[in-house]
N, C-alpha and C positions, 0 to 999 in steps of 0.2 A: 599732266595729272589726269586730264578727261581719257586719254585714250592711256594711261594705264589702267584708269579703272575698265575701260571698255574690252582692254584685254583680260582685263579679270572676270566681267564675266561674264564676257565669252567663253573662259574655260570653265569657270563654275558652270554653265550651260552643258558643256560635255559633261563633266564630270557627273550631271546629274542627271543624264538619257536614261541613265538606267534602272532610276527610280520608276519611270515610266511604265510601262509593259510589265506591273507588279501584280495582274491578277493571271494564274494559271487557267482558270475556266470565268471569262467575263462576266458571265450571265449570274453565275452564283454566288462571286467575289461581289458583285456588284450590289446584289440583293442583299448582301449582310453588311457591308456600307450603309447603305439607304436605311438598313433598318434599323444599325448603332444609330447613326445619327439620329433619326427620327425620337428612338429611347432615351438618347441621352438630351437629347431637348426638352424633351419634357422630364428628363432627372426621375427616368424608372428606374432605377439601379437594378432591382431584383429580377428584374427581366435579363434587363444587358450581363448580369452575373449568370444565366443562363447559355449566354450566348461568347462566353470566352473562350469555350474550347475551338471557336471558328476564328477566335481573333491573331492573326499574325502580326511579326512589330509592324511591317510595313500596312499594314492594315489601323494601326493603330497612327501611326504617323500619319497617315492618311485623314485618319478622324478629325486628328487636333488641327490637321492643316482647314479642315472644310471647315472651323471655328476661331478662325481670325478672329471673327468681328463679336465674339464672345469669349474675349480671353480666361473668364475666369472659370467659365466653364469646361474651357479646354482642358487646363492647369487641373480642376477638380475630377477630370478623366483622368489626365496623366497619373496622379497621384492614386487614384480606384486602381486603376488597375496595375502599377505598382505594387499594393499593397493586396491586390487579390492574388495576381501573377508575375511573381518578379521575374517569371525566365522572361516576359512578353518587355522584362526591361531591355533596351538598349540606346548606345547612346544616337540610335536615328530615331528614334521618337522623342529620346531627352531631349534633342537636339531641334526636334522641331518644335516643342510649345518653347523653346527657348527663342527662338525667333518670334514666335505669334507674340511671346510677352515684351518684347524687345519692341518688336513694329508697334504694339499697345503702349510703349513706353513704362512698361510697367519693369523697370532696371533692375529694381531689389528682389521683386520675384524672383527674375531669369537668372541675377546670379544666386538667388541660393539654391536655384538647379543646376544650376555649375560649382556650387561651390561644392555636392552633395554626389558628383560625379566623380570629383576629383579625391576626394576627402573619405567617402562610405564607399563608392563603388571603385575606387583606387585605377582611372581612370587617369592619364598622364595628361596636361594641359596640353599637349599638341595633339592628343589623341583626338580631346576632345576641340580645338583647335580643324583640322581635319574632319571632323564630321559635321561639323558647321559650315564648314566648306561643300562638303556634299552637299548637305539639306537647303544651301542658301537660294537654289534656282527654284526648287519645291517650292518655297514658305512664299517669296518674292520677296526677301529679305532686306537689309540695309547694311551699312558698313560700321551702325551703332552695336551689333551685335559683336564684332571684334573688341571697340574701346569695351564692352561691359566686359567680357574675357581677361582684359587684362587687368579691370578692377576686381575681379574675382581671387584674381591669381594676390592679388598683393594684400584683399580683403582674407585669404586663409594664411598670410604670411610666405607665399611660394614669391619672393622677390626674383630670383635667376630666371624663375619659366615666366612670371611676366614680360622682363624683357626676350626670352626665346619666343613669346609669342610677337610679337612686336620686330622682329625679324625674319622671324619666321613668314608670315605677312607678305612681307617684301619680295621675299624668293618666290610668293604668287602674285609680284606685278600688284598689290595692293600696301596701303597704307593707314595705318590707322591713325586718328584724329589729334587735332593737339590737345585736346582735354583726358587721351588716354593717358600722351605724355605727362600731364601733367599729374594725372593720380599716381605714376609710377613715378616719377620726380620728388612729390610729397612724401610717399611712403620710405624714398631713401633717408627724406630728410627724421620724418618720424621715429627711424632706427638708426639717426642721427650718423648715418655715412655721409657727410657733408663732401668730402674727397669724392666717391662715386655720383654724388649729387651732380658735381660740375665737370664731371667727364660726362656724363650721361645728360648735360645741357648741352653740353658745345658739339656731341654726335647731335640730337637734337636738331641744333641748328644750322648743322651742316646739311644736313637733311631738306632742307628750305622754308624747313615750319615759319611761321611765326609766332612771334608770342604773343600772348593775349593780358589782361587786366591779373588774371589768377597764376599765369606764369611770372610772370613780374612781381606777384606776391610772395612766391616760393624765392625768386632769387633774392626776395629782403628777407626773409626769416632764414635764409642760408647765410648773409652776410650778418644778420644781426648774430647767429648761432657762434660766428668769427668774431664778434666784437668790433664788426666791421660800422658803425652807425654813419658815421659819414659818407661811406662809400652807399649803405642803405638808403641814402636820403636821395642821393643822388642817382637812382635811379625811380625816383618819382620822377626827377626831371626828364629823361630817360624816356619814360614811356610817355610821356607829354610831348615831346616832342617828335613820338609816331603819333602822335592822336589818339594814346589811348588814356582815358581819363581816371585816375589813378579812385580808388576807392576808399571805405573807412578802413578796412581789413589791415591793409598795407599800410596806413599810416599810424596803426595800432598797434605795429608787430613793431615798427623803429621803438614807439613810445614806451612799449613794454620792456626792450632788450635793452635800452638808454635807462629805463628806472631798474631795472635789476642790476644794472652793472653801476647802479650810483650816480651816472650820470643824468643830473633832474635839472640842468642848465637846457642842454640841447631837447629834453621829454616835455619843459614847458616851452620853449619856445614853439616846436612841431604843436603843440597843441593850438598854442594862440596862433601860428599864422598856419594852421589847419585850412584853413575856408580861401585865403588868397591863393597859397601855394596852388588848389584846386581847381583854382577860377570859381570858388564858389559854389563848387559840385560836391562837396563834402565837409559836414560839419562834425565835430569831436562830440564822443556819445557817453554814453556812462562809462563803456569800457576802457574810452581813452582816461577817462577824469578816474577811474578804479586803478589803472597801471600809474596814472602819477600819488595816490593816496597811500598805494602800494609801498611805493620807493618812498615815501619821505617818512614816512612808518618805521618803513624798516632801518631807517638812519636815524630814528629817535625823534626826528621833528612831528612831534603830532601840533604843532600850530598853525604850524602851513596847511597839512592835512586838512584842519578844522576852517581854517579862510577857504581852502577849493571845495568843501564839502557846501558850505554856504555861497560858492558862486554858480555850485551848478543846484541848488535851488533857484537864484536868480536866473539860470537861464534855462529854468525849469526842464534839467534832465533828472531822468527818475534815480530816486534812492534805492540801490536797490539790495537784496539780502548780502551782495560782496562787499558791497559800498559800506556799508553797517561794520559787515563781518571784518572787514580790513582796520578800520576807524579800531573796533574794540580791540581788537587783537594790538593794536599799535599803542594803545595808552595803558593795556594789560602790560607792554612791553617793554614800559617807561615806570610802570609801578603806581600809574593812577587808576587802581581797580576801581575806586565811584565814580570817576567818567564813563567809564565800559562800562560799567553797570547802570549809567543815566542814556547811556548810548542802546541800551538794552530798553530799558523803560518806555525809549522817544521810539524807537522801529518799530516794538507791538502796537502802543499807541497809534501809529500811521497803516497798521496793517502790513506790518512787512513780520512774517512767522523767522524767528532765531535757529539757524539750521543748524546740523554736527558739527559744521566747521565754529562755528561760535562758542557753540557750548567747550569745543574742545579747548578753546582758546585760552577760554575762563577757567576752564578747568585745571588748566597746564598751568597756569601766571596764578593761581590760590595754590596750588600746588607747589612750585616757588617759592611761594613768601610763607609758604611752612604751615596755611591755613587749609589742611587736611577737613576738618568739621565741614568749612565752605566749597569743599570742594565735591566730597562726598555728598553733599544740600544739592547742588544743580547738577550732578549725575542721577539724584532720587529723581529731580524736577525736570528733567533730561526726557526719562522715563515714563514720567506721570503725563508729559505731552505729548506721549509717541512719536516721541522725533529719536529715530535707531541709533544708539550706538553704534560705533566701528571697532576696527583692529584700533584707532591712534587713542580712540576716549579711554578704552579698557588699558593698552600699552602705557597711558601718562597717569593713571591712578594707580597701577600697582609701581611702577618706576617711581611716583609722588610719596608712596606709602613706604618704599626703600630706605628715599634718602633721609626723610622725615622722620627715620625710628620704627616704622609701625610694621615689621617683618611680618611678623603673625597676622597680623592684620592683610601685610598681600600675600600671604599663600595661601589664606582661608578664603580670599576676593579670585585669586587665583582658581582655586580648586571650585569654586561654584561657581563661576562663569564656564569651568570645564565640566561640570556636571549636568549643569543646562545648557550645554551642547551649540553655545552662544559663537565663541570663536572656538576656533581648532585648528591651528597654524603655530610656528614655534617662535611667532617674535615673541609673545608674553612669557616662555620658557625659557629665553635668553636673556630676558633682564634678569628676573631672577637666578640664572646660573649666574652673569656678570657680579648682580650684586654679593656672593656666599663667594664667587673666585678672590674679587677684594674684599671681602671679610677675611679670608683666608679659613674660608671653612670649604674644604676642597672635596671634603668627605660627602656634604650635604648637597655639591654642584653636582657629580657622580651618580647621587642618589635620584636627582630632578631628573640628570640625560637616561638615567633606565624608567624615569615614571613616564618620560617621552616615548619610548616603544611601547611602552605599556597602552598609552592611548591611541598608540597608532602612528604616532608622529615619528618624521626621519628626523636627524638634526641636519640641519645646514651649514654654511661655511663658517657663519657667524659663531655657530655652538659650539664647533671644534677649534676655529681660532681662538675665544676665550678660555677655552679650557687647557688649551696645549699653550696658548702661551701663561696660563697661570700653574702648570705643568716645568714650563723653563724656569719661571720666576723661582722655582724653590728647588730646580737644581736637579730633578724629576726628570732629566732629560727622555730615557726609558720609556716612563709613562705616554710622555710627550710622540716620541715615536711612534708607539704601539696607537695612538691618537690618529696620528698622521696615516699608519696602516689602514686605518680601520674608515678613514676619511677616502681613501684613495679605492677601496672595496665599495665604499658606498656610492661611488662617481663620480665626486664633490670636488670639483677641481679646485688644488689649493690656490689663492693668490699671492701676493710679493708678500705682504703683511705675514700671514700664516709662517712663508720661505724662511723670512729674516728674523724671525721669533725661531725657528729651530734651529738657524745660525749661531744666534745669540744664545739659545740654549748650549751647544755644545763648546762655543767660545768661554761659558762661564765654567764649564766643568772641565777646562784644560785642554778637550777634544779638537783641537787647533785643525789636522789632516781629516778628520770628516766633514768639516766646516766648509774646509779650503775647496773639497772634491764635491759641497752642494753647491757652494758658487761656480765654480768651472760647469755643474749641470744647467747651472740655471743660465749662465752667460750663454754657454752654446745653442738656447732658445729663443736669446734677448729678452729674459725676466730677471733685470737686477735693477737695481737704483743704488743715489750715493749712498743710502743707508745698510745696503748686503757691504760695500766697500767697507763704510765707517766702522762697523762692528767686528769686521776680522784684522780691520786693520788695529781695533781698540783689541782683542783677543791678542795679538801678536805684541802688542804692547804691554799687555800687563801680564804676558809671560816670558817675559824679558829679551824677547828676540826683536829688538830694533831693528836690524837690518833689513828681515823680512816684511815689516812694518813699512819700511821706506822702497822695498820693492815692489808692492802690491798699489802703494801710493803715485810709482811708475808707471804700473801696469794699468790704473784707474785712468792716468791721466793720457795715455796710449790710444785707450780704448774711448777714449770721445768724453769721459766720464768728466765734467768739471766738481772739484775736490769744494767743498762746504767748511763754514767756518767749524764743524762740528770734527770735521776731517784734520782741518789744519791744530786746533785746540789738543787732540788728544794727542797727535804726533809732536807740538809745542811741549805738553805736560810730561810727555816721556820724556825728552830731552833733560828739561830742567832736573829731572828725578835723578837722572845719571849723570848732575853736575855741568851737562853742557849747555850754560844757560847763552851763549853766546852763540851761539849755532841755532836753539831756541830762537834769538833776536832776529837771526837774517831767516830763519822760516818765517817769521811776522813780516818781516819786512820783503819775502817773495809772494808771501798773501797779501799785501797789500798792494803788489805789480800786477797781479791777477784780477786787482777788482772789490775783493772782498775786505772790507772795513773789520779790523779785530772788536771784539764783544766785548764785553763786561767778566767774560770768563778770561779771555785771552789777556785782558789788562791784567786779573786779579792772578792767575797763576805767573805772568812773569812779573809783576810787581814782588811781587809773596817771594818771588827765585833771588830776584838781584838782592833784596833787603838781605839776605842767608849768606849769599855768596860775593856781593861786592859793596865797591864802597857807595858811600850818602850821595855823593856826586853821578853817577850812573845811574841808580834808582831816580836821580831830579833830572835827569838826561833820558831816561827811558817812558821816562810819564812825559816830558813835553815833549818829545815827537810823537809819543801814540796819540798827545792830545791835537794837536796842528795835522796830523793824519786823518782827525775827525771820530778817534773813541770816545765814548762816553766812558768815562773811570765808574768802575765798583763804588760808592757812596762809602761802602764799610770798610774797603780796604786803601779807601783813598785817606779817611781819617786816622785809620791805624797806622800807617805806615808813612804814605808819601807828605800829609800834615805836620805831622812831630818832626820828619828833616826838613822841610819849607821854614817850617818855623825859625832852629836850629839856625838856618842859615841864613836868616835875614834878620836876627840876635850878632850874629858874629861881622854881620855889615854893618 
């Protein structure tokens, strides 16, 4: 590693000779050196604004470099003159206060001069990669200015040219730091490529890095990401056993992913033996005792919540606004709104201020229980304490105002939050088209998606999949297209949902061959599921073509596709319809070699078939093996039907 760096720069050395020998006549180049500097020390600007028409970049690079050891002044050149002369921009002077701020450790500066190279002046991350390279002999540089590069590159979202830089690197005999690895590591995980996560650790460690305390955290929040907790845990042992001592970070992320997937067995236990597992080097904080208050909330136990919420009083960790926020929102959740509201009473009382998350809480769980007055009361008092609304407070009052009755009531909440210019985004415009699509006032959604152009707003996938599938619903296929046209113009890429709503559309209105020819589009891109399947194969059924019904049924199961009880049900129900209740039985009973337990639909339609078609003894032959199969019987068709022969035949014994 020493003597790669040594050959690196050595050739950054070359590479930068020819910085050197940058004045044409020394004597005169020199003197207007001496005398920016001297100006700009004492921050004459009006003077040095004088003296721009003498300034070259290398002239100016030059400046920032003779101001190391006053970075901020430098950065306040760079940016003057910038903004007096942008030809005098380029990226060897960017590039040089990006170093001076770099060696200053001043990180967030230097990348949003990078970020501002890449992003305003359309500068390529190896471009500016490469000229960093030049100026690094100049400045007397470090190898911290690579790692900030590549946080740059992931901080404007450029993932691919982080790691091009990062390779890149390499082809110059240098490498960059394991903490660059690791912000680029993170940021896979943040865009949740958990797949490229773990390719891009094991190059990583092929590489001979090590990991550190913060790598080790990223591979538990990548395993937690997989519902991996046990494997998660186990690499706390892991890094304990290279000596490095595991932190609260990492035993937070198990805790967290353990209470959202419901498991609160293994989230208490990591808490309580927290401090041994550690050797004592790490104690559970508020955030650990918030992620288990979390989880037991969200499973309705608010008494357990209420015993941990009073043990970490006893072991005096602070209460703090999520602590509250979580508590109320979990008993608003249960239907004890005077707790949340006693829980609201006790946090002001200690000083702890009720943020939007709270309020929203409250406001969504009175909205629930149909108390519109009280809910409209703590969005006044929301207000009257300057704590902001959002998109969610505004989205669950007019949504509360839908289901509750009070329509007029959210288009006028509506129309004056859009008149004071409050939000301006189209979730609040999709509730309300959602709600008049299920009113079946299709007239009045229509009317809403043009008062959306009207204000400027586009619609989104959400606007056009309500409305095209409440477009199928009423047989509108047409409509629904001309939707889908107009979705596809706009660049609104449809999803599966949108897909199989226009399936379903044309399956209802007989259109069987345009159906059949969007699925063959959408398989050829691998955008189908069993549901594009179930609905042409339901389409082929209830236009009496069985056979194509049980070819498609072929074809699903061909193509990888495992067939759903909702699959085998509808191809069950066609049968019996054409008599073949026996052929019907051994389709149950091949769903049943596959795995899948028949339903409460599948008892009640062949129950309902044998009563039509065979005798007493069959129907009490066909209910006890789907029962010993492990069905649950229909309750209403178990009474009607297989009741009255049980009966019958234990009268005749």
């Amino acid at each position: 590693m020493f003597l790669s760096l040594w050959v690196f720069k050595r050739t950054v050395f070359n590479r930068c000779i020819h910085l050197g020998p940058i004045f044409l006549n020394p004597n005169t180049e020199d003197i207007v050196l001496k005398s920016v500097c001297v100006n700009l020390k004492q921050k004459k600007w009006s003077i040095l604004e004088k003296m721009l028409p003498n300034m070259t970049c290398s002239l100016v690079s030059h400046v920032i470099c003779k101001f190391q050891n006053s970075p901020q002044l430098a950065l306040e050149f760079h940016n003057w003159v910038l903004e007096k002369r942008s030809v005098l921009h380029s990226l060897e002077s960017s590039c040089t206060v990006i170093h001076v701020l770099v060696n200053s450790k001043r990180y967030d500066d230097a990348m949003v001069v990078m970020g501002n190279l890449m992003t305003v002046n359309g500068s390529s991350p190896l471009e500016v990669l490469d000229a960093l390279i030049d100026s690094y002999g100049m400045c007397d540089s470090s190898p911290a200015v690579f790692d900030a590069l590549v946080r740059a590159c992931t901080r404007i979202g450029d993932t691919g040219s982080a790691y091009e830089v990062i390779k890149r690197l390499q082809v110059h005999g240098f490498w960059v730091t394991v903490h660059a690895w690791n912000n680029f590591l993170s940021h896979l995980l943040k865009l949740n490529c958990v797949d490229w996560f773990w390719k891009m650790y094991k190059e990583m460690i092929s590489y001979g890095y090590m990991e550190n305390v913060n790598t080790y955290n990223l591979i538990i929040y990548a395993l937690c990401k997989e519902c991996k907790l046990l494997e998660a845990v186990s690499i706390i042992y892991k890094s304990l056993k290279q000596g490095i001592w595991p932190n609260v970070v990492g035993f937070n992320m198990i805790v967290d992913g353990a209470s959202k997937m419901g498991a609160m067995n293994i989230a208490q236990k990591l808490v309580s033996k927290m401090e041994v597992m550690s050797g004592c080097s790490v104690k559970p904080d508020s955030v650990s005792y918030n992620s288990l208050l979390n989880g037991f909330c969200k499973l309705g136990n608010v008494v357990l919540a209420e015993e941990l919420k009073n043990e970490m009083l006893e072991k005096e960790i602070e209460l703090n606004v999520r602590t509250y926020g979580t508590l109320i929102d979990g008993y608003s959740r249960v239907g004890s709104l005077e707790e949340a509201f006693r829980l609201c009473a006790e946090m002001v009382k200690k000083g702890v201020l009720p943020n939007t998350f709270v309020y929203n809480s409250i406001i969504h769980w009175l909205l629930k229980e149909g108390d519109v007055e009280g809910a409209l009361f703590m969005l006044s008092d929301m207000i009257d304490k300057q704590i902001c609304p959002d998109q969610v407070t505004y989205s669950s009052v007019i949504d509360g105002l839908c289901r509750n009755g009070y329509i007029h009531k959210a288009f006028n909440f509506h129309k004056k939050i859009l008149d004071l210019n409050i939000v301006r985004d189209v979730f609040s415009h999709n509730i309300l088209i959602n709600y008049l699509c299920r009113s079946n006032n299709l007239a009045g959604a229509k009317q809403l998606l043009a008062n959306m152009y009207v204000c400027g707003l586009v619609p989104d996938i959400v606007t056009y999949g309500t409305l095209i599938n409440r477009h199928c619903q009423e047989g509108n296929v047409e409509n629904a297209l001309e939707l889908y046209e107009g979705m596809m113009k706009a660049r609104e890429k449809p999803n599966l949902l949108i897909y199989n709503t226009v399936i379903n559309g044309f399956c209802k209105e007989g259109s069987l061959n345009p159906a059949r020819l969007l699925m063959d589009e959408l398989r050829s891109i691998g955008l189908f599921d069993v549901i594009t399947y179930n609905t042409i194969i339901n389409g082929y059924c209830s236009s009496g073509k069985i056979d194509r019904a049980f070819s498609l049924f072929l074809e699903m199961k061909n193509a990888g596709m495992l067939a759903s009880n909702v699959t085998y049900n509808i191809l069950i129900n066609a049968l019996c319809k054409l008599g073949q209740v026996q052929q019907a039985k051994e389709l149950m009973q091949m769903m049943i070699l596959h795995d899948l337990i028949p339903d409460n639909v599948t008892y009640t339609i062949l129950i309902t078939s044998f009563s039509k078609m065979c005798s007493p003894e069959e129907v009490i032959e066909l209910h006890d093996y789907m029962i010993l199969k492990g069905v649950v019987p229909d309750k209403q068709t178990y009474q009607a039907i297989v009741s009255p022969l049980l009966q019958e035949k234990s009268m005749e014994a």
